[in-house]
N, C-alpha and C positions, 0 to 999 in steps of 0.2 A: 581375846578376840574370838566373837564366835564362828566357829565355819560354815560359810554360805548352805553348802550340805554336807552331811555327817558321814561319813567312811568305816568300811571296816576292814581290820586286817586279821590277823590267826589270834592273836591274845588280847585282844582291846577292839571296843566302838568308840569313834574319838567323835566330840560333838564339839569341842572348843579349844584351844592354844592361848597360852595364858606364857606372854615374853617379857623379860626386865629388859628394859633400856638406861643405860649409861654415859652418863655427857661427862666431858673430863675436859675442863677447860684448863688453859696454861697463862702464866704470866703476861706472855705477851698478846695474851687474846685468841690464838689459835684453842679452835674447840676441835674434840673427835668424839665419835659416836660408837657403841657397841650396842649389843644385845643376846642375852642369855635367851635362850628357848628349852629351860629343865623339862626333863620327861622320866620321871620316878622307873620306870622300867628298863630305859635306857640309858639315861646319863646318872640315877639313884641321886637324883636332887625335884625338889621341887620350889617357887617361886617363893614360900617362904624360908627354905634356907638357903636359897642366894643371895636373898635380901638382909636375912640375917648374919655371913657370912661377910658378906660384903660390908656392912655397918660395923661389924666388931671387926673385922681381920685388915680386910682390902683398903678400906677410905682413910685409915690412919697411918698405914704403910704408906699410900701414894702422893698424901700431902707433902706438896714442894721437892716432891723426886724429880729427877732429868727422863722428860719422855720417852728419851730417845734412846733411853739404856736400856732397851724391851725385852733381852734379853738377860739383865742383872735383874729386872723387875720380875719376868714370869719366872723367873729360876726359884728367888726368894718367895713368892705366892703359892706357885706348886707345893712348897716345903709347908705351908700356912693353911693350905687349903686342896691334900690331896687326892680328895674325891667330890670334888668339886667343878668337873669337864667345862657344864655350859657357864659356869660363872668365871673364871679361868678363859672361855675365849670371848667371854665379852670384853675383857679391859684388852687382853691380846690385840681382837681386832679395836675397841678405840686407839690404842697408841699405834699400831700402822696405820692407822689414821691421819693421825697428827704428822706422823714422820713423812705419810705423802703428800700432806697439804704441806707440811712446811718447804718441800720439793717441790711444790708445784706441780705435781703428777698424778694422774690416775695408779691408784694403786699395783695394779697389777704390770702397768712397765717397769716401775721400780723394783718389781720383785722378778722382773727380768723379761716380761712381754713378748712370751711367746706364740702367744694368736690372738686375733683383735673380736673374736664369738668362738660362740659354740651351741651346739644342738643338744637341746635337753630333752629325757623321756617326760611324761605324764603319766601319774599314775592313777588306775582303775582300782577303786577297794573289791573285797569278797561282796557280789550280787549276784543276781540268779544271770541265768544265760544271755535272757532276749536282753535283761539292761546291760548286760555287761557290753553284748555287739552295740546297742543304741549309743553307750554313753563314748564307743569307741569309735563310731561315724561321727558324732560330735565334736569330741578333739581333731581327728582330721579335715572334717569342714574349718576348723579353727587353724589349721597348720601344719598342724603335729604330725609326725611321720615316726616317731620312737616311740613306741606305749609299754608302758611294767605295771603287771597285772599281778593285784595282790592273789593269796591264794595260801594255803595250808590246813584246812580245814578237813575235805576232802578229794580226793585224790580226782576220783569220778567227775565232780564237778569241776576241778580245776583242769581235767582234760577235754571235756567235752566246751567248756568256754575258751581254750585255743582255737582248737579246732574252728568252731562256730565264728571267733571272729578272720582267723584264714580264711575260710568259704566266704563269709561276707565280705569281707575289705580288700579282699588278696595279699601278693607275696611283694609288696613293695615296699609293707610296715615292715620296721623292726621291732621286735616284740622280745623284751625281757622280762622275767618272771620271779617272783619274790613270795617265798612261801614264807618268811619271817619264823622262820625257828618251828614249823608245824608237822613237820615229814621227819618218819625216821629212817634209816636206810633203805629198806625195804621199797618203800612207800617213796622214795625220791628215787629209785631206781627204776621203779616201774613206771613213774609219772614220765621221765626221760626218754624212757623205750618206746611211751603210748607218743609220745607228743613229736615224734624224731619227724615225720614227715612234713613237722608245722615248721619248722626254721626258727627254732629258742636263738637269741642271740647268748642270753645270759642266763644263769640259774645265780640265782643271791639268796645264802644263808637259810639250806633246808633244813636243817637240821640244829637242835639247841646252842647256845653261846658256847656251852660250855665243854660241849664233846664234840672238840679239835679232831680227834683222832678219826669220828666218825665224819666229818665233812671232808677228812684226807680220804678216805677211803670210795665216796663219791667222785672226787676229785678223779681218782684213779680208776674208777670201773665206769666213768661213765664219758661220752663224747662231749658233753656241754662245757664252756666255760664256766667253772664254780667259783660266783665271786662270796668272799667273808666279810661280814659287816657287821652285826652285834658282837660274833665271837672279837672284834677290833677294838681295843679300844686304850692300847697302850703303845709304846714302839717297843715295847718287849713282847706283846704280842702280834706285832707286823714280824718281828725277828722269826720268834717259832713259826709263825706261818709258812714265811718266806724259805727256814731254813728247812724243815719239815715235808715240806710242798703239798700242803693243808688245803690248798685254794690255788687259784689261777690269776685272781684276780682281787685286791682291796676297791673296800666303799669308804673312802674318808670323808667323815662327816665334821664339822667343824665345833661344833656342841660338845659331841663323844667325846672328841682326841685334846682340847683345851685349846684350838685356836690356829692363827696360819702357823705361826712359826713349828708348834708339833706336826703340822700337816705335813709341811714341807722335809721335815726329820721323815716321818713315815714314807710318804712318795718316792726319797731316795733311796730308802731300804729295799722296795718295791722293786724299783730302778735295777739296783745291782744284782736283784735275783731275776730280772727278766721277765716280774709280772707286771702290769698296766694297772693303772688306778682310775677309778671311779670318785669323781667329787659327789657325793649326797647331802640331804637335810633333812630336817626334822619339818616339826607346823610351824616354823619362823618366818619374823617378819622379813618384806625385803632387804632391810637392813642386813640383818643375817644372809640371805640367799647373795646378795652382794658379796659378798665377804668370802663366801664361797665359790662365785664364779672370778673374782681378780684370782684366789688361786690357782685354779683351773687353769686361766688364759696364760698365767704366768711357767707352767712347768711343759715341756714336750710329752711326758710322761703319763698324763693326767687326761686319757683319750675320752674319758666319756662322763657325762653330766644327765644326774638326776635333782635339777635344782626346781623344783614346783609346789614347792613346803607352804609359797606366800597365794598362791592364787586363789584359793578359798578364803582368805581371812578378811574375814571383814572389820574396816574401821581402823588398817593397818595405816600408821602414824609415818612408816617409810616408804611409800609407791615413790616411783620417778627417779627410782638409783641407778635404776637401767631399764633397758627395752628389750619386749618380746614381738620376735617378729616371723612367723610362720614357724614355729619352734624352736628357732636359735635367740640365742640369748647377748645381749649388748652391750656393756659397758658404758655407764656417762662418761663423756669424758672429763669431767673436773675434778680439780684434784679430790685425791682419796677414795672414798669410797662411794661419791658422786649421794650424801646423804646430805642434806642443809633443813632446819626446822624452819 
């Protein structure tokens, strides 16, 4: 699917999204629906090895299994396939799929329907200043009131386009900020102290996946909430975070982590250490962005949505799984995952 326009963040210009979709029909006629959205930098898959993957490992496991064992299912897959995140939560989510059509229910009351919407950010890639304010009076003419503005590049510039769109827009947006792994402490220390005036709601993953130790130590010298999100991408790493106090805040993305049911494992982790979880996405279809918002609605936990992964793509096969309406996002209500071909 290519994207309407092209974006950039600190290690990639991304020009297309390229999703597997999955139909998993059952004996009795009940169909459910998933979809993988692999991202080689993120999930360390791409669409040819979920499809290969899935041909040799997945489709001969699931013939004539009980859908509704989804938990004996992804136990057994996990073991079959695991580094395999976005392939891993596309059958996840087809089979709560099935489990909530066979319930008769929108998925997310079944998994316990704890808010009926939710307000999602939009995100602005790395552009020069004047577009960055333009492209950000355009989402608010559209709605939107939450914006996360890509950024890691340079410091300079990622401060002087806060700044520029506060003067412009005023102090009524919420504006969180995602340097995607581009800042090293120094450099997300200073960006923090330049920008304090502007009202950051959020600072997301300045610093590499890999050095924990250093986005603890932001965490600790600095006033922002620090949310982690590449560094995420197991419940053994929600554990160290959580028990560490590495971050303030998870982005659980539904690709990364293998699906709802890891999500829902992660969020409680979260839960018991007292930090708040962020649902995110990838370039996925609505299908996917679906699957992420029943999450959301269904946990208390789960205060804040970045789901705007499908709005660019064009020629996406899932529109109409839910509604965008001034920025909040809506649930269909029929059952499942409100997906039908």
């Amino acid at each position: 699917m290519p994207l309407a326009e092209p974006y950039v963040i600190a290690y990639e210009a991304i020009h297309e999204a390229t999703n597997v979709f999955l139909k998993i029909e059952t004996h009795s006629g009940l169909i459910g629906f998933g979809c993988a959205a692999p991202d080689l930098e993120v999930t360390g898959e791409t669409p040819a090895s979920v499809t290969k993957f899935f041909h040799q490992k997945v489709e001969p496991y699931l013939e004539d299994k009980n859908p509704f064992q989804i938990a004996r299912i992804m136990f057994d897959l996990r073991l079959e396939c695991p580094r395999s995140p976005s392939l891993l939560a596309m059958v996840d989510m087809a089979l709560h799929d099935l489990l909530a059509k066979k319930a008769q229910l929108p998925l997310y009351q079944l998994l316990g329907g704890f808010r009926h919407s939710i307000p999602t950010s939009i995100t602005i890639g790395i552009m020069p200043v004047d577009e960055t304010v333009q492209r950000a009076k355009e989402f608010v003419k559209q709605g939107f009131t939450i914006l996360k503005l890509k950024g890691g590049l340079s410091v300079d510039l990622d401060v002087e386009r806060v700044f520029q769109i506060r003067e412009k827009l005023g102090r009524f947006l919420n504006l969180r900020f995602d340097a995607n792994q581009g800042y090293s402490i120094e450099e997300t220390i200073r960006f923090v102290k330049e920008t304090r005036p502007c009202n950051i709601e959020i600072l997301e993953q300045p610093t590499p996946r890999d050095a924990l130790e250093s986005l603890g130590e932001i965490t600790l010298q600095t006033h922002l909430p620090v949310m982690a999100d590449e560094s995420l991408l197991t419940l053994k790493d929600a554990f160290r975070i959580a028990k560490n106090d590495w971050a303030d805040m998870i982005n659980i993305k539904l690709m990364k982590v293998g699906g709802i049911a890891k999500a829902l494992h992660m969020n409680s982790v979260a839960k018991a250490a007292g930090m708040v979880a962020m649902v995110g996405c990838m370039d996925e279809s609505a299908l996917g962005i679906s699957a992420g918002l029943h999450f959301a609605l269904a946990r208390p936990n789960v205060e804040y949505a970045d789901l705007d992964g499908h709005l660019d793509l064009l020629d996406d096969p899932a529109t109409g799984c839910f509604s965008l309406k001034n920025g909040v996002l809506f649930p269909a209500l029929a059952p499942g995952l409100g997906y039908q071909v």
